[in-house]
Backbone as a printed PyTorch tensor [residue, N CA C, xyz], in Angstrom:
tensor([[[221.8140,  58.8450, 195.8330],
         [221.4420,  59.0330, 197.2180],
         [222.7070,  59.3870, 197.9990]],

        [[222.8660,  60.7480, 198.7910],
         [223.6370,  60.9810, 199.3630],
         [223.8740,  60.0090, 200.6340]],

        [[225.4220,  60.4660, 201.8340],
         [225.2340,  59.2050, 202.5870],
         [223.9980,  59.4790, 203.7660]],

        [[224.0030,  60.5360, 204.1370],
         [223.0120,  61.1750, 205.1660],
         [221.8170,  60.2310, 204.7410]],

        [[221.6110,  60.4160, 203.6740],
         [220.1920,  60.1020, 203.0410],
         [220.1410,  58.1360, 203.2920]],

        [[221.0550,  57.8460, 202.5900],
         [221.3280,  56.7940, 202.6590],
         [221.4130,  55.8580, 204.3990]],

        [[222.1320,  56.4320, 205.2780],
         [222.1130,  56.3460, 206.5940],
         [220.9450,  56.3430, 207.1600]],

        [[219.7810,  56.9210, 206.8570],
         [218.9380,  57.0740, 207.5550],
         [217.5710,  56.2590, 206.4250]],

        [[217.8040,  55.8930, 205.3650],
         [217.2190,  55.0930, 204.7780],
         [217.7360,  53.4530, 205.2350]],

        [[218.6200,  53.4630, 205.4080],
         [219.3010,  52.1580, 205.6510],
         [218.4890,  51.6790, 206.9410]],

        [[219.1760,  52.2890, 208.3330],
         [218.7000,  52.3190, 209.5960],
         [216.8730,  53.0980, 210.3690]],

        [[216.5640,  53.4200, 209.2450],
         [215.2130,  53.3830, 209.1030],
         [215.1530,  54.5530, 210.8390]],

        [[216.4270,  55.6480, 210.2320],
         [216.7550,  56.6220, 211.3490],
         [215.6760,  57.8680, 210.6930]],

        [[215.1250,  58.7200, 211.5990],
         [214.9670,  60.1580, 211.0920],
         [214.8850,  60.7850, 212.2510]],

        [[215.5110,  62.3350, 211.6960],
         [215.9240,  63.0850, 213.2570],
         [214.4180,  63.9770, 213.3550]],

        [[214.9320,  63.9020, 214.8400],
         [213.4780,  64.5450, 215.6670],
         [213.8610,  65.9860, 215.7570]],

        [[212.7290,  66.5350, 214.9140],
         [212.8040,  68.1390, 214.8580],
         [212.2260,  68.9410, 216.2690]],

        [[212.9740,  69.7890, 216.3590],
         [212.9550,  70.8780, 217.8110],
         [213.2700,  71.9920, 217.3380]],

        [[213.1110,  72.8880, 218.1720],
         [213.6260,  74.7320, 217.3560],
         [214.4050,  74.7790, 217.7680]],

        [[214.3900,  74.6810, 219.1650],
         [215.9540,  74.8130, 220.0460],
         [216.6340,  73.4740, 220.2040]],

        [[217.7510,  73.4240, 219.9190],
         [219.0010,  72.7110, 220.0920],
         [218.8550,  71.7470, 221.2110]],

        [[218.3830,  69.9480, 221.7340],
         [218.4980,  69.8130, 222.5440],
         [219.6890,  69.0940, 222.2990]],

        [[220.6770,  69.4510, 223.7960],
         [222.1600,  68.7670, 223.4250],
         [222.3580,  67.1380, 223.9900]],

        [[221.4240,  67.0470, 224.7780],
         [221.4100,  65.4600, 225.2700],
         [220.9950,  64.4700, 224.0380]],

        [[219.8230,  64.8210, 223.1920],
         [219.2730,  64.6500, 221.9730],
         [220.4630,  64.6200, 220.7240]],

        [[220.5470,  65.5050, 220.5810],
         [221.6800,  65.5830, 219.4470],
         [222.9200,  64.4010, 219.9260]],

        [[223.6680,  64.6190, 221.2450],
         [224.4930,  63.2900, 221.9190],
         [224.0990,  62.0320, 221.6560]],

        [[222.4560,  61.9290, 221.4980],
         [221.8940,  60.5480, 221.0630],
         [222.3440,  60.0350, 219.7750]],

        [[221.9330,  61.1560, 219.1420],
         [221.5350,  60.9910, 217.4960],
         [223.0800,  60.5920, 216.9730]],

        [[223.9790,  61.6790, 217.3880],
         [225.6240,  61.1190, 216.8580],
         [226.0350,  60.2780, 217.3150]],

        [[225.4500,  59.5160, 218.2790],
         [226.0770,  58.3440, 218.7320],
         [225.2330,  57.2260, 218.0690]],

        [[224.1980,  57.2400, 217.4410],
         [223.8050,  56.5400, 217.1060],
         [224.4920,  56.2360, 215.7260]],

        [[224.4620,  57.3790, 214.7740],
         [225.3430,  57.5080, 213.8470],
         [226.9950,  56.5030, 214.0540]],

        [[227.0410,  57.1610, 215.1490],
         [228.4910,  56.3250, 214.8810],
         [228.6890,  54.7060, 215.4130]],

        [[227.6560,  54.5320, 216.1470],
         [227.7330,  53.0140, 216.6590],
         [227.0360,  52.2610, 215.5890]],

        [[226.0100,  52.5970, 214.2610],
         [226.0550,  52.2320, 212.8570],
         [227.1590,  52.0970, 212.1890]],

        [[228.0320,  52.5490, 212.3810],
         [229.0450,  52.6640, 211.4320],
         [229.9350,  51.8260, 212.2470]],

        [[230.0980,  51.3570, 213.4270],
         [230.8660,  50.5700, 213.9100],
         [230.3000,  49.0290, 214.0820]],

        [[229.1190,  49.4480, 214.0280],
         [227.8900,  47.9290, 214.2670],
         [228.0330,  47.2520, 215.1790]],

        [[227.9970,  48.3290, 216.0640],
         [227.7750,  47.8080, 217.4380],
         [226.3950,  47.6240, 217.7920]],

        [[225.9320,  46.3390, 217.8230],
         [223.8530,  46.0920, 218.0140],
         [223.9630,  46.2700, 219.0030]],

        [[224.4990,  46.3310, 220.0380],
         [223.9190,  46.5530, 221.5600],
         [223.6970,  47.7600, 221.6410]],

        [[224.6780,  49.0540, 221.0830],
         [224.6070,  49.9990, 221.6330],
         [223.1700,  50.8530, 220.7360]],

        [[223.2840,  50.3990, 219.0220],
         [222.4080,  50.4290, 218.3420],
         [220.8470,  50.4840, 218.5990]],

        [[221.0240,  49.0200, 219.0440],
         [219.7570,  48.8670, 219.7320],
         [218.9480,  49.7190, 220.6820]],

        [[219.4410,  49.7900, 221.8760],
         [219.5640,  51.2170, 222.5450],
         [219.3870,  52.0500, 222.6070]],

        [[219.8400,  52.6840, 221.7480],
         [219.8060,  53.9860, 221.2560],
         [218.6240,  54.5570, 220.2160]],

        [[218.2690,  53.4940, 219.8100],
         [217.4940,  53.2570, 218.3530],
         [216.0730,  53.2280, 219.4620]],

        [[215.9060,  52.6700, 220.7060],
         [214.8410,  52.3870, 221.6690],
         [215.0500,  53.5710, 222.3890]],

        [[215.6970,  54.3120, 222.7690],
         [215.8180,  55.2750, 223.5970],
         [215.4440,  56.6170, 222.6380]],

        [[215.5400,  57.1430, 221.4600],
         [215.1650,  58.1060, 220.6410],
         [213.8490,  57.5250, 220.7170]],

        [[213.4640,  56.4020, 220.3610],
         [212.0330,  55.8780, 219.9770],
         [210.8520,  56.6030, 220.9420]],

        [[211.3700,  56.3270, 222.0030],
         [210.6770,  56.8370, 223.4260],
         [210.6530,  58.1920, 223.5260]],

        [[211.7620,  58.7430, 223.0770],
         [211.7170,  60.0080, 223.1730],
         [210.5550,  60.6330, 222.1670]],

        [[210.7640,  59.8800, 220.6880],
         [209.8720,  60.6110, 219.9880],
         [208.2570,  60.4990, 220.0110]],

        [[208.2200,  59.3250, 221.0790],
         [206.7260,  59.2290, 221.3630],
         [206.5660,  60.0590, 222.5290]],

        [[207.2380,  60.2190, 223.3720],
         [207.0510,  61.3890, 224.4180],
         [207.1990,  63.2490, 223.6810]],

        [[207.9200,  63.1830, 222.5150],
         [207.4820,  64.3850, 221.5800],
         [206.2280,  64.6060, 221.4130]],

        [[205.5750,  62.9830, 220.7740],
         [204.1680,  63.2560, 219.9570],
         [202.9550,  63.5570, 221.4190]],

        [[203.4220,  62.6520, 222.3950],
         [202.4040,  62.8190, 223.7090],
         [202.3230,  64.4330, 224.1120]],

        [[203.3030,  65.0220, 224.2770],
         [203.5190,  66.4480, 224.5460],
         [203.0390,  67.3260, 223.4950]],

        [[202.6890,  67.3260, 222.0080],
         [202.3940,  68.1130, 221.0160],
         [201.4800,  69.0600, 221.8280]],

        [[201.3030,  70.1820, 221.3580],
         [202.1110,  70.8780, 220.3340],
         [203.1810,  71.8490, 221.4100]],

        [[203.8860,  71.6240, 222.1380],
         [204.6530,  72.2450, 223.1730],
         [205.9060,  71.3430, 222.7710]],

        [[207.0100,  72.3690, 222.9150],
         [208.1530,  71.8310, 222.0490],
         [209.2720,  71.0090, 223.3820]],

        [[210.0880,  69.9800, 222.8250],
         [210.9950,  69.2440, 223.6300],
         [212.1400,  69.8960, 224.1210]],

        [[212.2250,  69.6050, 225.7550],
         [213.1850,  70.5320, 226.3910],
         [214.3300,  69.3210, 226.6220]],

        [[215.5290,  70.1140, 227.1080],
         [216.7440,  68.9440, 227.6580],
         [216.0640,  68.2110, 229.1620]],

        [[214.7660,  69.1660, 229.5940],
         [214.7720,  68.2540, 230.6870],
         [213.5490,  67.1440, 230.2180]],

        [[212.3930,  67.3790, 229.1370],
         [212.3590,  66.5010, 228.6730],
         [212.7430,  65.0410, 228.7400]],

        [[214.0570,  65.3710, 227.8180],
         [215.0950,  64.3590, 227.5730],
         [215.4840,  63.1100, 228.8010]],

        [[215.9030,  64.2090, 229.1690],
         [216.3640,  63.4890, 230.7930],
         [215.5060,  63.0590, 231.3120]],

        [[214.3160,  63.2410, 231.4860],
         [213.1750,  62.7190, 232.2250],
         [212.8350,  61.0680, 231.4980]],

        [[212.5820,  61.1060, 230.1120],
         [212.2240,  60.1010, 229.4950],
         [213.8680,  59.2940, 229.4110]],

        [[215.0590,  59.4160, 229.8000],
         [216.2780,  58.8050, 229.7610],
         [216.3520,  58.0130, 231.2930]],

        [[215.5290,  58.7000, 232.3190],
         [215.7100,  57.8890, 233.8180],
         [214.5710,  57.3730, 233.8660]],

        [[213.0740,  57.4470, 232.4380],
         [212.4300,  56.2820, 232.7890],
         [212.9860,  54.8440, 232.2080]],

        [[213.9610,  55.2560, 231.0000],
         [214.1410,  54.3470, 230.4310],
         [215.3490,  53.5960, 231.3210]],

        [[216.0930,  54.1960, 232.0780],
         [216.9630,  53.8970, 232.7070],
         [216.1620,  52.4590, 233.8780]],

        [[215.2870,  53.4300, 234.5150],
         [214.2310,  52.2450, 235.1400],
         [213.6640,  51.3090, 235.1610]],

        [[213.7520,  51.2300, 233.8330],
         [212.7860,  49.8870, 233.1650],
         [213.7270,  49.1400, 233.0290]],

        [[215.0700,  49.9930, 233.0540],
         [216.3820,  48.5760, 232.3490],
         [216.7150,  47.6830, 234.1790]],

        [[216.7240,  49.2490, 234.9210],
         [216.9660,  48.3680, 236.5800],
         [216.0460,  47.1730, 236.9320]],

        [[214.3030,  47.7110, 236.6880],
         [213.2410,  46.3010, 236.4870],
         [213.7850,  45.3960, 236.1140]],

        [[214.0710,  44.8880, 234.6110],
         [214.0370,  44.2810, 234.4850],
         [215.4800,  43.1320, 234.4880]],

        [[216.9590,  43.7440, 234.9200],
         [217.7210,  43.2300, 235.6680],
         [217.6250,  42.6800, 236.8390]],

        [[216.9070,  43.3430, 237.5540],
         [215.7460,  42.6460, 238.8400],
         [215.4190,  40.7970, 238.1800]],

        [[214.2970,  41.3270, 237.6860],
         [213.3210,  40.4700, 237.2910],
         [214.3750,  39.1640, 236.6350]],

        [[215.1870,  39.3980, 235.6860],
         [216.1680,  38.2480, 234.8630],
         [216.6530,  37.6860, 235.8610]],

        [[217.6350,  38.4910, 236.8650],
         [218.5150,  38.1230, 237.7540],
         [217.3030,  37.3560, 238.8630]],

        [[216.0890,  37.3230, 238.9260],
         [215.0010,  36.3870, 239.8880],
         [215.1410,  35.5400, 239.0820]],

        [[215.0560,  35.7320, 237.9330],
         [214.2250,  33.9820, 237.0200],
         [215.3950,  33.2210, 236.6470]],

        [[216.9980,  33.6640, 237.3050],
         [217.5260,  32.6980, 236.5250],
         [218.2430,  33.3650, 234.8530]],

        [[218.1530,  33.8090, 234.5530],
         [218.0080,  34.5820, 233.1840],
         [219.3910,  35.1330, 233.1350]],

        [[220.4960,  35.1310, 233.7600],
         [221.6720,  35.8720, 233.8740],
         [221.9420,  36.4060, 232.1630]],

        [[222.0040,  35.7800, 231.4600],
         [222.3680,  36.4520, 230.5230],
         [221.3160,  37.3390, 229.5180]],

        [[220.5810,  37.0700, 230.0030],
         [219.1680,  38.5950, 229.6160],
         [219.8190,  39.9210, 230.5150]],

        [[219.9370,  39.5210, 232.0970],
         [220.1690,  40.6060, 233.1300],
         [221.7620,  41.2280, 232.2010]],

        [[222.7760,  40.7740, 231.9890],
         [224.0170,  41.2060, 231.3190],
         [223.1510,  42.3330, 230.1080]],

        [[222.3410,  41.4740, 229.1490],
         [222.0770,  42.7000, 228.3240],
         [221.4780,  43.6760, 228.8710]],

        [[220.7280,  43.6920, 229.6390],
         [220.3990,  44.6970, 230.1240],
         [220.9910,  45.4450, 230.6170]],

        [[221.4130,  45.2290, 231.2270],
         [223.2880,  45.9480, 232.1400],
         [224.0060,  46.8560, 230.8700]],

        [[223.8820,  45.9410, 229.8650],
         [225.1350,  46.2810, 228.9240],
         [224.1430,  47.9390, 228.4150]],

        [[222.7410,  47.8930, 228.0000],
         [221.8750,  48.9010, 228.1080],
         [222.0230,  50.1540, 228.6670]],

        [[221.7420,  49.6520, 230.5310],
         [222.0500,  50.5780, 231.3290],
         [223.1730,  51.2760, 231.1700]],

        [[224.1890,  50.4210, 231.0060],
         [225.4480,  51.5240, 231.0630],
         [225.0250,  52.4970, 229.3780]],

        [[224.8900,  52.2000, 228.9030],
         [224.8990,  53.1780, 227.9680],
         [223.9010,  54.2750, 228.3650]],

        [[223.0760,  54.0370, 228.5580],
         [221.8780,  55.3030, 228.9600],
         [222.2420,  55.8420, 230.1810]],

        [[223.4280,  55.3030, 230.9390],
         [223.5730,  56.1410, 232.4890],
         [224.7600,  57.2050, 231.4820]],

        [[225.1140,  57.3940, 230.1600],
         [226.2740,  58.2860, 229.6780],
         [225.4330,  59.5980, 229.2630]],

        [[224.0160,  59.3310, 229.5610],
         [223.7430,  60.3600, 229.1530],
         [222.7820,  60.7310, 230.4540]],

        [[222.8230,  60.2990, 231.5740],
         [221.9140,  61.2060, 232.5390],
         [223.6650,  61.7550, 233.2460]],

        [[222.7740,  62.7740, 234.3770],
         [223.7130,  63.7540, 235.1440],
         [224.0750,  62.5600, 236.4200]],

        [[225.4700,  62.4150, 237.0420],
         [225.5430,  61.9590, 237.9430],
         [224.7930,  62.1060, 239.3580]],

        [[224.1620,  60.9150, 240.0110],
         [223.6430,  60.5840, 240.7560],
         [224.4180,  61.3670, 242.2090]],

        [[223.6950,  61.8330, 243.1870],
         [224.0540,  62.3230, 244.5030],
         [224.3980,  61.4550, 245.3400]],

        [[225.4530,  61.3980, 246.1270],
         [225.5790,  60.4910, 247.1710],
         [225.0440,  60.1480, 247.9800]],

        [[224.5540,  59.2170, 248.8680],
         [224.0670,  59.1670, 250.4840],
         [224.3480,  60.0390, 250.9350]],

        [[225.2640,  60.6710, 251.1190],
         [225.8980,  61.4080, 252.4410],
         [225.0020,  63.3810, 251.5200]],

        [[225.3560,  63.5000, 250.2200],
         [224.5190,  64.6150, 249.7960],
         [223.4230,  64.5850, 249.7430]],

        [[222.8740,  63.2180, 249.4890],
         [221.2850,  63.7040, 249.7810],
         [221.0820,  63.9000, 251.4890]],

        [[221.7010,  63.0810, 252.4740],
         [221.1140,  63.2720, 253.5100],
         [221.5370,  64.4880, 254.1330]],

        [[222.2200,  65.1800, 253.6800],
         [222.4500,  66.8220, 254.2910],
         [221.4350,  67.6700, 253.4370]],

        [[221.1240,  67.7850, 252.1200],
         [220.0010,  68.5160, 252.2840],
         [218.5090,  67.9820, 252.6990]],

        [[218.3390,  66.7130, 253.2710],
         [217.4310,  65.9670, 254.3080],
         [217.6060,  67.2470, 255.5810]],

        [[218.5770,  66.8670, 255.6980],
         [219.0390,  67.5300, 257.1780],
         [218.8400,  68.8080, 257.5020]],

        [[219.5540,  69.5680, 256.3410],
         [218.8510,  70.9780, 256.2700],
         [217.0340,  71.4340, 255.8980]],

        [[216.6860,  70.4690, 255.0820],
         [215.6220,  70.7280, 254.6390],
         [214.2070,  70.6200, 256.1770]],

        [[214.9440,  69.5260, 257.0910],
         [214.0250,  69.1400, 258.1530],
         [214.6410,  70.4890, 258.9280]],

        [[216.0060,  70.8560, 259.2650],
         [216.0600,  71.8980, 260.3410],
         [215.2090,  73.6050, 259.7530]],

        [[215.0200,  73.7190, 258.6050],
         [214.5760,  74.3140, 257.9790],
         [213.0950,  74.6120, 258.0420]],

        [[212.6770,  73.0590, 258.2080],
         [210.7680,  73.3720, 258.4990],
         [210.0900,  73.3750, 259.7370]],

        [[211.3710,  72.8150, 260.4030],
         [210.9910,  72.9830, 262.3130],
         [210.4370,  71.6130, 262.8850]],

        [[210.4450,  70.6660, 262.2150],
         [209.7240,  69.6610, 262.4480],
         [210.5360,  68.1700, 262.2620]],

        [[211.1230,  67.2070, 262.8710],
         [211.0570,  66.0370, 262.4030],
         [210.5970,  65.2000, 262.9070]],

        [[208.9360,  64.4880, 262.2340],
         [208.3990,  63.4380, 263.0110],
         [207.5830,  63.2800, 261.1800]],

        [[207.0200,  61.8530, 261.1220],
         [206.2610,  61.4500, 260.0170],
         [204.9440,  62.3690, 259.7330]],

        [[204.6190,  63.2700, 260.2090],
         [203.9620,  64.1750, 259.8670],
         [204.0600,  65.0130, 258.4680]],

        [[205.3770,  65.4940, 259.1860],
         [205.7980,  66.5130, 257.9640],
         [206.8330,  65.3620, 256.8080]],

        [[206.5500,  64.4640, 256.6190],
         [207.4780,  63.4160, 255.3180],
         [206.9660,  63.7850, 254.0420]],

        [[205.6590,  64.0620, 253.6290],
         [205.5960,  64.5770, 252.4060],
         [205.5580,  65.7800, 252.4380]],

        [[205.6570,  66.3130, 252.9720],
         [206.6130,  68.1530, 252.6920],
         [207.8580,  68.2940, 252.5520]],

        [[208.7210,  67.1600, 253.6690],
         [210.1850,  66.9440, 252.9870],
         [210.3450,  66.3980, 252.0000]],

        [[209.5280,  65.1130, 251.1160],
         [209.9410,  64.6020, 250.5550],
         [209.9820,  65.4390, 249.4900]],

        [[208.9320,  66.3880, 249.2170],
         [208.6710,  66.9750, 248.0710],
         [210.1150,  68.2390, 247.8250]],

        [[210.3230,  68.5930, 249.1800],
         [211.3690,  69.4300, 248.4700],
         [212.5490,  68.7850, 248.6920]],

        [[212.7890,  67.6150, 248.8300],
         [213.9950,  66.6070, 248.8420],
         [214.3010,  66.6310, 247.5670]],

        [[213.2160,  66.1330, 246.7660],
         [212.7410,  66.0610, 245.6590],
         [212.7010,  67.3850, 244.3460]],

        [[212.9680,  68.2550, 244.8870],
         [213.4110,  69.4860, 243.9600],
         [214.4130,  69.7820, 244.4440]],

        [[215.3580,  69.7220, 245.2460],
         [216.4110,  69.9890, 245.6810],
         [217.5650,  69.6310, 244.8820]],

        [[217.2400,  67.9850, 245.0180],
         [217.9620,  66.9470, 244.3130],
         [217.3910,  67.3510, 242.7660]],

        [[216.5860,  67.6710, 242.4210],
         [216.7140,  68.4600, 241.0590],
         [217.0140,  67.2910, 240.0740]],

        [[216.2860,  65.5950, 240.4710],
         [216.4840,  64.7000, 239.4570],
         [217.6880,  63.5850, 239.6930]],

        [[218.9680,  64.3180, 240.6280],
         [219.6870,  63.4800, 240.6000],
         [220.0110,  62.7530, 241.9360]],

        [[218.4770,  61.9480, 241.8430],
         [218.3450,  60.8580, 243.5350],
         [217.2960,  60.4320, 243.1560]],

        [[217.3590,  59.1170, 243.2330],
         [216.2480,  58.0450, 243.4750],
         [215.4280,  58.5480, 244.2820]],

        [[214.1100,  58.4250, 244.2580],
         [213.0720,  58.5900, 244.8300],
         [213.1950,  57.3220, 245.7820]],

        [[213.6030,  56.3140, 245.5490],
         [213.5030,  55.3120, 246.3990],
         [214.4280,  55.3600, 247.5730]],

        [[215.8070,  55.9310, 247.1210],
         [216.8930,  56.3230, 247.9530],
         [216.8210,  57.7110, 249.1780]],

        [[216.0320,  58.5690, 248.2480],
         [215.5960,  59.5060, 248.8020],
         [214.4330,  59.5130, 250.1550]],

        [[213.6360,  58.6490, 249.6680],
         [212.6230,  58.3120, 250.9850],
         [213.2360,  57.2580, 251.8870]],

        [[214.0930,  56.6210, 252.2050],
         [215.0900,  55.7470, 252.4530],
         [215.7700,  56.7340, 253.4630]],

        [[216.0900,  57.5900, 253.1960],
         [217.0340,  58.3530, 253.6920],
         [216.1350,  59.5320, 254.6410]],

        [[215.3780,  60.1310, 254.1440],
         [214.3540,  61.0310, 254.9000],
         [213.7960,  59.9700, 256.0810]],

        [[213.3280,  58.7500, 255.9330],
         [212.6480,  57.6280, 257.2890],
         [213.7040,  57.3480, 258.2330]],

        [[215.2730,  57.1480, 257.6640],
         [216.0640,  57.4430, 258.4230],
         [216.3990,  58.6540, 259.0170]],

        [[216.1170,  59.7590, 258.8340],
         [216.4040,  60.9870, 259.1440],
         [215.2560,  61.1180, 260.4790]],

        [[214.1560,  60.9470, 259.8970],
         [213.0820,  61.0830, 261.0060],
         [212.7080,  60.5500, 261.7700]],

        [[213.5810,  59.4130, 261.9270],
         [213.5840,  58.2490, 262.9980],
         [214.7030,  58.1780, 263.8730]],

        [[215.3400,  59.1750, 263.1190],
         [216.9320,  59.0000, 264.5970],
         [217.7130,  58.8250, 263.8870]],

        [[217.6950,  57.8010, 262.5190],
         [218.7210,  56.7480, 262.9060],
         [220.1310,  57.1270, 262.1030]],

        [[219.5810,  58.1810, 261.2630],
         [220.2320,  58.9550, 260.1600],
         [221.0450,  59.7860, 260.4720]],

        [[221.1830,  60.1980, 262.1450],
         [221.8550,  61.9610, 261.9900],
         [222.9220,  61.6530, 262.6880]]])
């Protein structure tokens, strides 16, 4: 048994086939590779849960093939679930559940695109409202929506509407 073979018999790994090259994907897979070989379980773990997801969001999508944005999409839900439930530990008392989780997050924030600032999301807020002629709660889901493609993924939806209620209330500009 070669080691490839062996590696992925061992860790009960197999790579997720695509036609095209995804490079966030492949970033997974060698890192997974190499945090086996260092035996690191946290990051292991992780990673081993984060492909997992991915490859069930492969099979949900059949027969239409996996894109990098894909990737990214199923990497900031997983990212989400890790913020939940740091929430949730850090309520019950649980501090050292919330740490693993943390220890999680940081690994899965190495593979999304950096997050926009306050101050960048609320200028294309700013432009986006001087743009439609309107700022009053009327028009909030027309901004939000192209807040929301603007930011192109990298802004909380929560931060983002946060920032638009401030915008349309005064209190923002």
């Amino acid at each position: 048994m070669d080691g490839k073979a062996r590696l992925s018999y061992i860790s009960g790994y197999q790579k997720i086939k695509s036609k095209k090259p995804v490079s966030t994907l492949n970033d997974i897979e060698k890192k997974l590779k190499e945090a086996i070989k260092k035996k690191n379980e946290v990051e292991i773990s992780t990673l081993r849960l984060v492909l997992a997801a991915i490859r069930n969001y492969q099979i949900e999508k059949r027969p239409l093939e996996l894109t990098e944005d894909d990737c990214l999409k199923v990497l900031k839900r997983e990212a989400k679930k890790r913020h939940e439930a740091i929430e949730a530990y850090c309520l019950g008392g649980r501090n050292e559940l919330a740490d693993r989780e943390e220890q999680e997050l940081d690994i899965i924030k190495k593979y999304l695109p950096a997050e926009l600032s306050d101050e960048q999301i609320k200028q294309i807020i700013i432009e986006i409202v001087t743009r439609t002629g309107g700022a009053n709660a009327v028009n909030f889901g027309q901004i939000m929506g192209e807040a929301m493609k603007q930011c192109g993924g990298q802004a909380d939806g929560k931060k983002v509407s946060q920032i638009v209620k401030e915008v349309l209330s005064g209190t923002g500009k």
